[in-house]
N, C-alpha and C positions, 0 to 999 in steps of 0.2 A: 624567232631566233633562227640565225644561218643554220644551214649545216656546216659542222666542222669537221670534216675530214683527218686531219691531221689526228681529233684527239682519238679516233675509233678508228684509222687505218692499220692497226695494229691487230683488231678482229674482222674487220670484213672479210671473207672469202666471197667468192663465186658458187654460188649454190648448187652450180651444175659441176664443176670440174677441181673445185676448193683453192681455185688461183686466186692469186692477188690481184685484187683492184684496185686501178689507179683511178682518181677524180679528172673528171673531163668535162668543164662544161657543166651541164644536168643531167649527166651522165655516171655511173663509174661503169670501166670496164675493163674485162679480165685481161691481163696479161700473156694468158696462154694464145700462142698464136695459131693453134686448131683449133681455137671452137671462136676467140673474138665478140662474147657475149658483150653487151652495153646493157644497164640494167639504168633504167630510169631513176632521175630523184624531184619525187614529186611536190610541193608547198613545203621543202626542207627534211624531205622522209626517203631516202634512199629505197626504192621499192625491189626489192632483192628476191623476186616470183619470177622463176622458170617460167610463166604464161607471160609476162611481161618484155622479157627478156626478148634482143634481135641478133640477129648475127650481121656482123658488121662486116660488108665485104674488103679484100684485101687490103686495097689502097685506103681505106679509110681508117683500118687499124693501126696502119701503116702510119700515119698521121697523127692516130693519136700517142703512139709511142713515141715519136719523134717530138712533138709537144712535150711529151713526161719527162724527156732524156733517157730514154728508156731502148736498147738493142730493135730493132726493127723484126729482125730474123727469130728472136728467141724471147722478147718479151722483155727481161731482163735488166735492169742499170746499167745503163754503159759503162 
């Protein structure tokens, strides 16, 4: 079975910072745009371990907010 996003985006956080993540890919990753965590999702199991976790540098957070419709600067819904 996929992951579903949609029905559990309403409790995911960010384990490190407790922002919201957005789905990207095989990815989710926070929102906040200091820390830019991407948390892997692995055979359909969003793996949500601080050890797993990368920091995503600027321009590619930058990207995937832009993907989500999401403020660039702030993380945010446009």
């Amino acid at each position: 079975m996929a992951f579903q996003y949609e029905k559990v985006k309403g409790i995911l956080v960010c384990p490190r910072c407790k922002g919201e993540l957005v789905h990207d890919g095989n990815s989710l990753v926070c929102v906040n745009p200091e820390t830019r965590w991407s948390y892997p999702i692995v055979d359909d199991i969003p793996r949500l371990l601080v050890d797993e976790a990368k920091e995503l540098p600027v321009d590619a957070w930058c990207e995937v907010m832009q993907r989500q419709g999401r403020d660039v600067n702030t993380g945010q819904p446009s």
